[in-house]
N, C-alpha and C positions, 0 to 999 in steps of 0.2 A: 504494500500500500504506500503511495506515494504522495500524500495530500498534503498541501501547505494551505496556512490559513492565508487571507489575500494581504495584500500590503494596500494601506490605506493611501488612496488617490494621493492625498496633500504631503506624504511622504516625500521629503527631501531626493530628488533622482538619484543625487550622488549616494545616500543611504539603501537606495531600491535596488542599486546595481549592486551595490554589497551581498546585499540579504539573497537577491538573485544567483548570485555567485556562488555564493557559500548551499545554497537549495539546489545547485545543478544535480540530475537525475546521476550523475555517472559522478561516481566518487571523487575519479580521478582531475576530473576537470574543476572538481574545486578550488579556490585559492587555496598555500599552502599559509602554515603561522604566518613564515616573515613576508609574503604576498600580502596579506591580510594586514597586517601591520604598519607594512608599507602603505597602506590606501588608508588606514585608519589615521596615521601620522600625515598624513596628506592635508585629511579632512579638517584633523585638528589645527593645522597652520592654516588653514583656509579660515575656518571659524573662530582663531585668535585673530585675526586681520581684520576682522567686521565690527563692526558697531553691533554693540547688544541691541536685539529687536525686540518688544514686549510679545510674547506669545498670545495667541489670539483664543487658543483655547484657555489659558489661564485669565487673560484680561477679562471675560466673561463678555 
């Protein structure tokens, strides 16, 4: 059985490609740790370079 639950529309791309990656059907083609790590360290110098934005589901 191979069921993923859906990735919600408003997800971050860069985060969908992750989650998509990492759920490939064939083991092998998953990221390895330092792949994984490497895009996560990516992410986080992307997102320490931005202005904090208030979140829309928290702001109410």
């Amino acid at each position: 059985m191979d069921r993923r639950i859906e990735i919600p529309e408003d997800t971050d791309p860069h985060w969908a490609s992750i989650i998509r990656m990492c759920w490939h059907g064939d083991p092998k083609c998953r990221p390895t740790f330092e792949e994984l790590l490497d895009k996560l360290s990516l992410l986080q110098r992307h997102y320490s370079s931005q202005k904090p934005k208030a979140n829309a589901r928290l702001a109410g």
